[in-house]
N, C-alpha and C positions, 0 to 999 in steps of 0.2 A: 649624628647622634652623640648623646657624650657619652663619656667615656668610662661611666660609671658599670660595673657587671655587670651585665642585663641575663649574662647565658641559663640562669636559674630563673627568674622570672622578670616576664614581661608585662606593663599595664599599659595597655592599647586603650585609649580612648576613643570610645565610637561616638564620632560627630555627624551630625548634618546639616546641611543650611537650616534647618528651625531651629533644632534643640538638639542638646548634647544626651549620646546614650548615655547604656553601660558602660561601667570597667569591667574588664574580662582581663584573668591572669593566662598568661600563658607562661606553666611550667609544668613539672613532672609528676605532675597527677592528671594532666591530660594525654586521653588516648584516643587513633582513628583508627579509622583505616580507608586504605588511598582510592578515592576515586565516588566513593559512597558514605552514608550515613548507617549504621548499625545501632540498634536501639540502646548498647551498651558504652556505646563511642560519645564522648565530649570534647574532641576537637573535631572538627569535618576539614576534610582536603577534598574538595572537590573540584573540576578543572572544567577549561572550555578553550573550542579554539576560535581562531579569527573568524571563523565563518558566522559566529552568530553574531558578532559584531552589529550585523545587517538583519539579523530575524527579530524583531522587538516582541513576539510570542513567546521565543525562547528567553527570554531577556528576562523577560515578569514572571515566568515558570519560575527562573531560579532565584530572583528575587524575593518568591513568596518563601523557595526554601529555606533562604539563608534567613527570614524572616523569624522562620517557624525555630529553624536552628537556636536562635538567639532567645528565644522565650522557653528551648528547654535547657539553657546555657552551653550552649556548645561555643568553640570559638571557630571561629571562619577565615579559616586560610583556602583562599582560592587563586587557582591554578590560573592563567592568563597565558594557554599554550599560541599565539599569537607570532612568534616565529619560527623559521626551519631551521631544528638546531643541530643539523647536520654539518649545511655549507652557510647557512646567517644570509640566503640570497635574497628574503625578501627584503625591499625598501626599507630602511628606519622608518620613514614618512608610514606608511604603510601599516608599520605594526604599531608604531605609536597610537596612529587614528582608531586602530580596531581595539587596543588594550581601553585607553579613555573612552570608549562608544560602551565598551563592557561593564567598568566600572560605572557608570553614567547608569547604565540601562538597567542593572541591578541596584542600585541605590551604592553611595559610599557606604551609608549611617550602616549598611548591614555586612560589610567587609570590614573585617579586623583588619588583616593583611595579606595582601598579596603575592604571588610566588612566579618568576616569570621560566616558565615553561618546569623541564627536568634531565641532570643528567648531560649539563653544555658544557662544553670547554672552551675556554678563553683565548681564541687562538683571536688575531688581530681583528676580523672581520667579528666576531665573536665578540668582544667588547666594544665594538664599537654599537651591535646590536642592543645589547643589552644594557650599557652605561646611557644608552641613548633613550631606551624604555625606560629605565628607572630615571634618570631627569626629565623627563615627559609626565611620567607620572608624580612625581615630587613639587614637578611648577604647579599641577592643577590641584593636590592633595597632599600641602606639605606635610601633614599628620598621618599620609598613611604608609604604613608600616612595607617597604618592597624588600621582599626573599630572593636569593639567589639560588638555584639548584645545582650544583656541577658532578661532574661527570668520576667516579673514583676510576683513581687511585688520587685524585687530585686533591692537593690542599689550597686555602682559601686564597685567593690572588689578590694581590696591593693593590694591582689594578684597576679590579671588579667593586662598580660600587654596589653595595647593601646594607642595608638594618637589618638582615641577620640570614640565617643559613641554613639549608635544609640538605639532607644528604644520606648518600645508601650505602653499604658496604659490606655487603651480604657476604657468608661462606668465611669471614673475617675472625680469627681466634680471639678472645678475650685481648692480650698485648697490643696486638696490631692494631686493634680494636680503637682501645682507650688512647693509645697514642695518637691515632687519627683525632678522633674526638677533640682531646685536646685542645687540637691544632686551630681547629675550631672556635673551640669556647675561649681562648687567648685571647682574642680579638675585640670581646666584650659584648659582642651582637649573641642576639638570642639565636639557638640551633635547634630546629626539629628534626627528630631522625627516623628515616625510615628502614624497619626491620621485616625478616621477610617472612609472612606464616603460609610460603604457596610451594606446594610439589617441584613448578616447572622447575624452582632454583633448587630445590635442594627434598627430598622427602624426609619427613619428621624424624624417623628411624636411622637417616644414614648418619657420619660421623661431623657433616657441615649441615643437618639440619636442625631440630628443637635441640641439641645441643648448645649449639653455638650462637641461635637466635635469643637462647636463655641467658646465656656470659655476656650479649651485646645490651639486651633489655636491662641485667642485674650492674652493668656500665652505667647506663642513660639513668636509672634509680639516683644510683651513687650521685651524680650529678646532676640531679634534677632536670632532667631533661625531657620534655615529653615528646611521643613516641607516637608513630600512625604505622600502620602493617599492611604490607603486600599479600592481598589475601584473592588468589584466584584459581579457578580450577583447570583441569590439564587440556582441557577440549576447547572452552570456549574464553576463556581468562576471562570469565567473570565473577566476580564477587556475589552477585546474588547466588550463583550457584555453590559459589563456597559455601553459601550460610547455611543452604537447604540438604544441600545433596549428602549420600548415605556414604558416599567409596568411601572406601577404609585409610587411602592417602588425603582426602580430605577433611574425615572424621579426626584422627589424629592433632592435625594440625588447631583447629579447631577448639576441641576440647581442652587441650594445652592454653590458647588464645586466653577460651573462657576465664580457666582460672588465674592466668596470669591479672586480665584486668580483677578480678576480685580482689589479690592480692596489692595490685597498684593502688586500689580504691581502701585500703587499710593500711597504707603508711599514713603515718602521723608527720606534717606539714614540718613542724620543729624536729623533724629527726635527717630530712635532706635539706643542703648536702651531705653526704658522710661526711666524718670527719677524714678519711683515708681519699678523700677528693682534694685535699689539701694538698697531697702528696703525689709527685709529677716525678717519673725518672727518665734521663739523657742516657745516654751512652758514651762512655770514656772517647776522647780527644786523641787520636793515636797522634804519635812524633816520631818524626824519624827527620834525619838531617839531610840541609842543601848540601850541596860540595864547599861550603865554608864553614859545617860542621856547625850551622842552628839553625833551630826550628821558631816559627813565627807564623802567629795567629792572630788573624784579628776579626773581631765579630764584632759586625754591625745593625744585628737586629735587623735584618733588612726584611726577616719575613718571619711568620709565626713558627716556620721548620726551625727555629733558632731552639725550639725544646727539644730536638733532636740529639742536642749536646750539652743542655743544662740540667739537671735537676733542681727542682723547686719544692721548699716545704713552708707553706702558707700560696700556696695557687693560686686562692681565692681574691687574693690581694695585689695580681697583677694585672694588667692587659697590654700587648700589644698593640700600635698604634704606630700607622706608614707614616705621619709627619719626620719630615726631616729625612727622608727615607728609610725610616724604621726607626723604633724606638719603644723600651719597657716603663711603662708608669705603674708606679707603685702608690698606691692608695687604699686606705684601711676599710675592705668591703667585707671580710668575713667576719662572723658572730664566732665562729672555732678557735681561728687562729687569729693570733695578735700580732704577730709578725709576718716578715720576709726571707727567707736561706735561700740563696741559688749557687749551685755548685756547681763547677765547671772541674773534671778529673781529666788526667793528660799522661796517658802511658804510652813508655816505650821500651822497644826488647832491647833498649841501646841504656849507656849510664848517663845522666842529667842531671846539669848543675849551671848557677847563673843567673836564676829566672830573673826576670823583670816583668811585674803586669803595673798596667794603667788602667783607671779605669773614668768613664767619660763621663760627664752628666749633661745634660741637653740645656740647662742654666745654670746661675749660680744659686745653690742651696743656702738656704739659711743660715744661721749662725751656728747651728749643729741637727743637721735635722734626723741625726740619728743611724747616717748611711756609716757600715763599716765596710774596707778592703779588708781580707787575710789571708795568707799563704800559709800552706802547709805539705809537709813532705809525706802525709802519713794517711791524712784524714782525720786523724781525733786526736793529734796534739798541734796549734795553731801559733806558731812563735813570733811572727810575721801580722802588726796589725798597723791600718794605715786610717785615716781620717782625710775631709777634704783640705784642702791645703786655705788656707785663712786668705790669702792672698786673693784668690779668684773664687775658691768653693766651687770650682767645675769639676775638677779631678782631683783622684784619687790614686797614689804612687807607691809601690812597696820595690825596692832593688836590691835581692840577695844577691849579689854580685861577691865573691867571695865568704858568703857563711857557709861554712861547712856544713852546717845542718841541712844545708839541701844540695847535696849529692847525694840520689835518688834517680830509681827508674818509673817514678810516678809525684805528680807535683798535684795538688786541690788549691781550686780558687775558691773563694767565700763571699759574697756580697750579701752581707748582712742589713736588715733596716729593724729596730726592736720595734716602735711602734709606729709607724705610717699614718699620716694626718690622711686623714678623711674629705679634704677640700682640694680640690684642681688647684688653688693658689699654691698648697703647701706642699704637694706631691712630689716624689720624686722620681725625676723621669732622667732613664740610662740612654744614654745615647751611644753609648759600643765600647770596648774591651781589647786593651792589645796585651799579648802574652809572647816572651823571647826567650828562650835558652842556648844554654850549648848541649848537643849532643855528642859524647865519641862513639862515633860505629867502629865495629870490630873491625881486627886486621885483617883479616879475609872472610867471603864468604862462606855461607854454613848457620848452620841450626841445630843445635846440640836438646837434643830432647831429652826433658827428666820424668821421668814417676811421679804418678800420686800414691796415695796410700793403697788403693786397689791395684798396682802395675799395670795403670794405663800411661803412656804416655800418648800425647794429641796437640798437634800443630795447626794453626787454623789461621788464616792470610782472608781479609774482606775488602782488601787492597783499598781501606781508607785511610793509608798514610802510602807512600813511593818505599817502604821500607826493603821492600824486594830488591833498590840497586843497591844494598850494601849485603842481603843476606844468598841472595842468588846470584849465579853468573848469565849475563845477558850477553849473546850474540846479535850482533847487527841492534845496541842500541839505538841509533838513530834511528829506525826504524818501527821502535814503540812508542806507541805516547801512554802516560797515566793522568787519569784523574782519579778524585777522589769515587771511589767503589768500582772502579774496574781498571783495566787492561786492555788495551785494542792495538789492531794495527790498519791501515788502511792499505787500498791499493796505488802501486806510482805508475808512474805514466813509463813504458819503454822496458820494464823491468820484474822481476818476481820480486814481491817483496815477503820476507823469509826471517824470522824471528823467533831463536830458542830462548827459552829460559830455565833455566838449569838449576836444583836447591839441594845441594848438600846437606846431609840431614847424618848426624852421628849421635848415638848416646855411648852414656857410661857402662850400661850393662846390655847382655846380649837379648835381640829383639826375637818374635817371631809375632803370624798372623797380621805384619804389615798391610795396611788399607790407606787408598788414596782415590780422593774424590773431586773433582773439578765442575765448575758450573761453569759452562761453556755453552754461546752461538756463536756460529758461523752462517755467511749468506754464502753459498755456493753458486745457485744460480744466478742468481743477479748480479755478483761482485767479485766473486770466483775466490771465496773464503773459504777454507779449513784448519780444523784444529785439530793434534793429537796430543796425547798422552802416553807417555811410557815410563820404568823405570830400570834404574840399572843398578849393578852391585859395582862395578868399575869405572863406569861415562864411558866405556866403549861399545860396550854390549848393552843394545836397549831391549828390553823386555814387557812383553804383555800390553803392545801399541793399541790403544783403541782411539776413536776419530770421531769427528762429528758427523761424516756423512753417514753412520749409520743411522740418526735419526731420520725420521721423516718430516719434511720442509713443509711449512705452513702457507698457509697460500702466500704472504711476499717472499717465500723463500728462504726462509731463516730455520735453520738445523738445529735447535735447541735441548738440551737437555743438562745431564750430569753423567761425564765421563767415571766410569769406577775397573779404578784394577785392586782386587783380590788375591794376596798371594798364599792363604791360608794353604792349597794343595801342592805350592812350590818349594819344594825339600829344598831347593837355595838359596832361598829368603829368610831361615829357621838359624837362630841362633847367631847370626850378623848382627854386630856395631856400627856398621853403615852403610848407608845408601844412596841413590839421586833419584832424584822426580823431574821430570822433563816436560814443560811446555813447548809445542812448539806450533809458532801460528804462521801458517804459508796464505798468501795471498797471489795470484799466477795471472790473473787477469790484463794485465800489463799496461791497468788504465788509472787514472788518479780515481778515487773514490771518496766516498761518507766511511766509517768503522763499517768494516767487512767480516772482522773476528774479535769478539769480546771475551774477555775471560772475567768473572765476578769473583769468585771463591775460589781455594784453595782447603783442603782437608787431608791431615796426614794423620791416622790412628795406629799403634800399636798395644802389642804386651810386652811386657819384660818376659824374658823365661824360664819359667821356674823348672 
């Protein structure tokens, strides 16, 4: 497909061998719900599995629906549930023949677009299932429109081929929410999303139900997205009985439903997308230093998570694109914004100075097409501006190598474009970003906590930088590994493998109501992993040990939770300038393993004392 935004609306041309249909929009003023048609619905999601491949009674039953569908304009996304998307065991051959038999037997002319199954994950046999369905159906109908469904927490795979995306992600707060989405709409394929208006998941009343389905629906608005509902009852999951039945966990839902589509069916066409859909946030770049004291980043776009760490203002005007193995094209698709901002921020608890960033372009840019590099040490003063170099116009170089203006414990990159051509020729497309400094870490371990304005102090570790081997003391390093967002250790072959991790933690004035909190699994049974928790006023005396076996193990065996000690009732904790927090992960099993013990978080709260 090209590459132009499609995720706000799509125009499906329905063809047939005689004559060409309708155009039918697919955007964010259409609504369903999954599996039926409701008299207030104008997208239909209705599904079918292989088995009717073979029934041509059932074949012309739904062909007369989608028939009918399309003369009260509804659009026609159907399901083509055609393989086990469990283990991917039936035949390619096999599901290929039953999708095409389906299509065939329903008419194309009355298929918008297609959806191949719901809820898959792309594991090897997996893609080969479904990259196999989608060119099967692409050689016989190259105009029609093939959906991917995958399974959440997943985001869209380079892999997976599709013209666009549908997906669920129920019980999901607003953040979490719109981030996901995002990830999504990057890509420039259109996205349907499915919200949930059903008891089983969540009853309307609780704190993940019409709550939360309202901040995902008032998401999908912002973004022109339209939206089909999980709407069934607790007995038989069915939707006809949603519509009819009187229970009061039904009614709820329901009524909610009702006037949300009113409310859908009253936005005004020229009012999505927001303007505040323009606006995409990352999460700061943590640094901390190799053993040669610098830090070095480089990003490749290699996948849509790349919004994970950038901030973007003009969204609208981007899409990611796996050529080359990733890469952002920047072309003028918004009517809001006129431009391009992506900002990449990079903190550390360490002092930073040095930087050098590059930055790449996937060809040579014009003669000025508008793209800017800048650094800054601050965020809103930019002293640092770079253009592409005349020579090649691939890259872009800025070397504070000695300015003093940037010795800093937080550095902002800028890739700026004022106005973006509009044409694939003139586009310009990033092909990745390298970013170097020098870091000094302190001369010994420790974590000096200060106040805010209310006498809180709070320490908080998501172990997305190794920052921990300069602020804590590790026993039996070799024996951790880091990656970025956690902590683990595995099992070795012949031996315990036994790993403290130790954080000095002082402030300036005297603490009390100390709180420490750790997101920790361990496999015990399977791997012979545990974690505990303690602290001390000395490092000799550990105090207030809690562990992970006292969760209870989920069926593979993994002990999950958040270890918490509390020393509010501890008359020895009151009034202390310092303390240690103790990680320590035992592995006894005495056999090499997968990670046996993870640690994710780290949280250390107090008060000053007044």
């Amino acid at each position: 497909m090209s590459m132009k935004r499609t995720c706000a609306t799509l125009t499906v041309i329905l063809a047939s061998a005689t004559a060409a249909g309708p155009s039918l929009k697919l955007d964010g003023t259409r609504v369903g719900v999954y599996g039926t048609d409701f008299e207030f619905t104008t997208l239909s999601v209705l599904k079918v599995g292989a088995a009717a491949a073979d029934n041509p009674a059932r074949l012309r039953a739904y062909a007369e629906r989608l028939r009918r569908n399309h003369e009260r304009g509804r659009f026609n996304l159907f399901g083509l549930y055609v393989a086990d998307r469990v283990k991917y065991a039936r035949p390619v051959e096999e599901c290929n023949r039953a999708a095409a038999a389906i299509v065939a037997g329903v008419g194309r002319e009355n298929v918008d677009a297609v959806f191949l199954s719901e809820e898959n994950v792309p594991t090897r046999q997996g893609l080969t299932v479904l990259n196999g369905l989608y060119g099967h159906l692409k050689e016989k109908w190259p105009n029609l429109p093939v959906f991917q469904w995958l399974s959440a927490p997943l985001g869209p795979s380079p892999e997976l081929k599709a013209d666009g995306w549908m997906y669920d992600f129920y019980r999901q707060k607003r953040s979490v929410f719109r981030r996901k989405l995002t990830r999504y709409i990057v890509t420039g394929k259109p996205v349907v999303m499915c919200l949930n208006a059903s008891p089983d998941v969540a009853r309307f009343e609780d704190p993940f139900g019409g709550a939360v389905t309202q901040e995902q629906l008032n998401v999908c608005r912002e973004f022109n997205v339209p939206v089909f509902f999980y709407c069934v009852d607790l007995r038989w999951g069915n939707p006809d009985i949603w519509r009819i039945s009187s229970a009061p966990e039904l009614t709820a839902w329901r009524n909610w439903l009702l006037q949300a589509v009113d409310e859908l069916r009253g936005t005004a066409a020229s009012t999505v997308p927001r303007l505040s859909a323009e606006y995409v946030d990352g999460s700061p770049l943590e640094a901390a230093p190799d053993a040669k004291g610098r830090f070095e980043f480089v990003e490749r776009f290699a996948a849509p998570s790349f919004l994970d760490r950038w901030s973007v203002r003009g969204f609208g005007n981007i899409a990611w694109s796996s050529a080359g193995g990733g890469r952002v094209i920047v072309r003028q698709r918004s009517r809001r914004f006129g431009g391009v901002e992506m900002y990449l921020q990079i903190k550390s608890e360490f002092d930073m100075q040095d930087p050098r960033v590059r930055l790449d372009l996937a060809k040579k840019a014009g003669s000025d097409p508008g793209v800017r590099l800048l650094l800054s040490a601050t965020g809103h003063n930019w002293p640092r501006t770079a253009v592409p170099e005349r020579s090649t116009g691939a890259k872009i170089e800025i070397d504070a190598v000695g300015d003093e203006r940037f010795h800093s414990r937080e550095f902002w990159v800028q890739v700026r474009l004022g106005e973006p051509a509009e044409s694939e020729e003139r586009g310009v497309e990033i092909d990745g970003l390298r970013f170097a400094c020098r870091v000094t870490p302190p001369a010994k371990p420790g974590v000096l906590l200060r106040a805010d304005r209310t006498g809180t102090v709070s320490y908080q570790d998501r172990f997305q930088s190794a920052k921990y081997r300069w602020l804590a003391e590790v026993r039996n390093a070799a024996g951790l590994e880091w990656e970025s967002g956690r902590l683990f250790i595995r099992g070795v072959k012949g031996r315990v493998n036994r790993v403290t991790v130790c954080w000095p933690f002082s402030s300036e004035k005297p603490l009390r109501d100390i709180a420490v909190a750790v997101d920790a699994r361990a496999n015990r049974k399977n791997l012979g992993g545990v974690i505990g928790l303690a602290v001390s006023l000395d490092g000799k005396t550990w105090l207030h040990e809690v562990r992970t076996d006292r969760f209870k193990a989920d069926a593979n065996g993994w002990e999950r939770g958040t270890l918490r000690i509390d020393t509010r009732s501890d008359e020895r904790f009151r009034g202390v300038r310092s303390f240690r927090v103790r990680v320590e992960m035992v592995n006894g099993c005495g056999l090499k393993t997968s990670p046996s013990n993870i640690v994710t978080g780290l949280d250390v709260r107090a008060q000053v004392k007044r």
